[in-house]
C-alpha angles and dihedrals in degrees: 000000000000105000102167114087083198094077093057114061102187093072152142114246112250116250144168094261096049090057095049088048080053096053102047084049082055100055090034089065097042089049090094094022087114098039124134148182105281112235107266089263091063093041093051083063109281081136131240125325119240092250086063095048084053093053095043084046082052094042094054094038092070102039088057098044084060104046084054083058108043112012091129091068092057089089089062110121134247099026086051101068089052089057088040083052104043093045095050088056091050090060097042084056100048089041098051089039082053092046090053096044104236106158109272087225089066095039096040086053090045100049087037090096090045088058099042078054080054094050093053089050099052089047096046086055098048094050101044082047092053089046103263106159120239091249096054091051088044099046090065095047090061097041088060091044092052094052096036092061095042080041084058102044090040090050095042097046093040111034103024095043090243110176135216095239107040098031120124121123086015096084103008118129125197094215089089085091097064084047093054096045088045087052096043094046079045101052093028104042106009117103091234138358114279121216088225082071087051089049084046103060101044092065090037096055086034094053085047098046094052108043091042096228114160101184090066084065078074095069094051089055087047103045084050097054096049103035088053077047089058079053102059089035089051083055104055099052096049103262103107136027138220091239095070100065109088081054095055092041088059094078096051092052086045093049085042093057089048090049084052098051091039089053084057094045087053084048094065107042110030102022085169095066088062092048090054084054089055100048086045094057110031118011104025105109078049099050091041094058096245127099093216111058112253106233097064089035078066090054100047093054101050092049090048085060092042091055096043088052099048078042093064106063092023091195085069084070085079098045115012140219097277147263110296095007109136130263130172138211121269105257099215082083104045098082082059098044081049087058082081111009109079108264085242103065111094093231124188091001120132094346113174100160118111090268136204096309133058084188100053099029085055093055093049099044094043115004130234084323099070085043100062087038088056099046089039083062097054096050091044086061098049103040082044089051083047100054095041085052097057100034082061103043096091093068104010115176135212084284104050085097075078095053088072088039092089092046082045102050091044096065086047093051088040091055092049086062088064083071102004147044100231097192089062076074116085100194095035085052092044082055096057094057093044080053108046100055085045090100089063095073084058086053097065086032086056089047094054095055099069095048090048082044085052091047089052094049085047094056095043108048104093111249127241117253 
């Protein structure tokens, strides 16, 4: 990244205890960088292995760790009223889940990524109040997405017997959103390209060729619209200029060119891989015996129940059921989802997970109440990126390019809950917390810049004799 506080000369001094908040951040993001998805025992409710208990013992140690550093800056608007939002919330969902009796096993495994979002909240605003720079929060955060989607790949092909030519699920990461959105904020905003995005997108376009997963082709579409958006809106307040972008388009037409090469690559030596792709794309609902494609059939059948259920007592629209209570799957789908699943497999039947929706499993856990809590996060985030971006544009700096990065990655979390649920996801959640308190380290940056502007006019200004 930009590891030098010298090139940038609206900065924090260096100090011991910046160093030491470095490094707990450091060890916070790489806590799930080897997480993974649990065997379908431990996921049924044989409870947590002992690697995971590792990552969540790293994960708290540094928050804590941190909070033991900087709690006094908790209380810094305006990152403070996201962290005052987000953990009432929190408490709203573990209390309702306790006053309507759903087993606080279920609800404490299904809020645990919410939390851990909490918790990346709570340590990005620590360190930008305590002066760490924009590059040195966001270097971690690639280094766990990187090995988080090779960890995956490496775990699925070589402990669950996942094979080349029938691997999907199986290895895919959702990281690879924070990696589009990275790729997109370097080619688009950064002064020049990095060789971290070209890193970047060779484990992003590796991790999609090989698990077949078309919706990831969403957050692509979405990284590259608002990222192209931080650019108008770089324009117009002075930060970047029309002329550069010929210069900034270069790399797109040259990754593009690799992509290319790499598809033919793939060609050659897995020409199964590409005919996976086509029946994906073009040809799957035909091959798997059924005329609607499964995955959303899934999903539409887990969101008719939800809404029976919540039909049923209409005042628990408001509320919920709770975090972790059970649903099941509509039958009236179920002879067609048998047209593929084997007849044996008890499908849709006491399902308590997060499910394939954060809009409908939001509803159902909380009401209308976690749903607006939920959407209110995700504007927050982008109006928050906006207004650091802009607070920062007179005097940008080499990392103003991160100031776009949590608008950016909103719109690619938000395109992955047309076909997911992210925060089933304990490192992609931990991400967007990590994420949406991001802009606070451009506010004090911001702030410091008036006060570096004042110290130049001082010096400046000729003395009286």
């Amino acid at each position: 990244m930009s590891p030098d506080d010298r090139e940038d000369p609206v900065s924090f001094p260096r100090t011991r205890l910046r160093v030491v908040v470095e490094a707990l951040f450091w060890i916070f993001m790489l806590s799930f960088s080897l997480d993974y998805r649990a065997a379908e025992a431990r996921a049924g409710g044989a409870g947590a292995g002992l690697d995971q208990l590792v990552f969540l013992m790293m994960a708290l140690g540094s928050t804590g760790g941190l909070l033991v550093l900087g709690w006094r800056t908790l209380t810094v608007r305006p990152g403070a009223w996201m962290l005052a939002f987000w953990g009432a919330f929190l408490a709203y969902m573990l209390g309702n889940a306790f006053l309507q009796g759903v087993n606080p096993g279920r609800s404490l495994r299904i809020i645990l990524p919410l939390m851990l979002c909490y918790a990346g909240m709570i340590n990005v605003h620590i360190a930008s109040c305590l002066g760490v720079r924009p590059a040195k929060l966001v270097t971690p955060i690639l280094a766990a997405a990187c090995i988080n989607v090779v960890w995956r790949m490496i775990q699925g092909f070589l402990f669950k017997g996942a094979e080349l030519d029938t691997v999907r699920t199986e290895v895919l990461s959702l990281a690879t959103a924070w990696l589009t959105a990275f790729i997109a904020c370097s080619i688009l905003l950064r002064p020049r390209l990095h060789w971290t995005a070209i890193m970047a997108s060779g484990v992003l376009f590796v991790g999609i060729i090989i698990t077949i997963t078309r919706s990831l082709i969403l957050p692509i579409a979405a990284a590259g619209a608002t990222a192209s958006l931080g650019f108008l809106l770089g324009v117009k307040w002075g930060a970047f200029q029309w002329r550069d972008v010929p210069r900034r388009l270069a790399p797109i037409f040259m990754m593009g060119g690799l992509g290319g090469f790499a598809l033919l690559l793939t060609w050659i030596v897995q020409p199964h891989i590409i005919e996976r792709w086509n029946e994906r794309l073009f040809h799957y609902s035909n091959l798997r015996n059924t005329t609607r494609d499964i995955s959303w059939l899934t999903r539409e059948a887990e969101a008719s129940a939800i809404f029976h259920i919540l039909g049923s007592d209409p005042i628990s629209y408001l509320y919920g059921k709770g975090i972790g209570a059970s649903y099941y799957w509509d039958a009236a789908y179920l002879p067609e989802i048998y047209l593929v699943y084997p007849k044996e497999e008890q499908l849709g039947v006491d399902v308590w997970f997060s499910g394939h929706s954060i809009w409908t499993y939001s509803m159902f856990s909380g009401g209308i109440i976690a749903l607006l809590c939920v959407i209110g996060l995700f504007i927050a985030t982008i109006v928050q990126s906006i207004k650091a971006a802009k607070a920062n544009a007179g005097m940008p700096g080499p990392d103003y390019w991160i100031a776009f990065m949590p608008l950016v990655f909103t719109a690619c979390f938000l395109s992955l809950t047309l076909t997911s649920n992210p925060f089933d996801e304990r490192l992609l959640a931990l991400m967007f917390g990590v994420m949406a308190t991001l802009p606070q380290a451009f506010f004090i940056r911001g702030s410091w810049i008036h006060s570096f502007t004042d110290r130049l006019i001082t010096s400046d200004s000729p003395t009286k004799s």
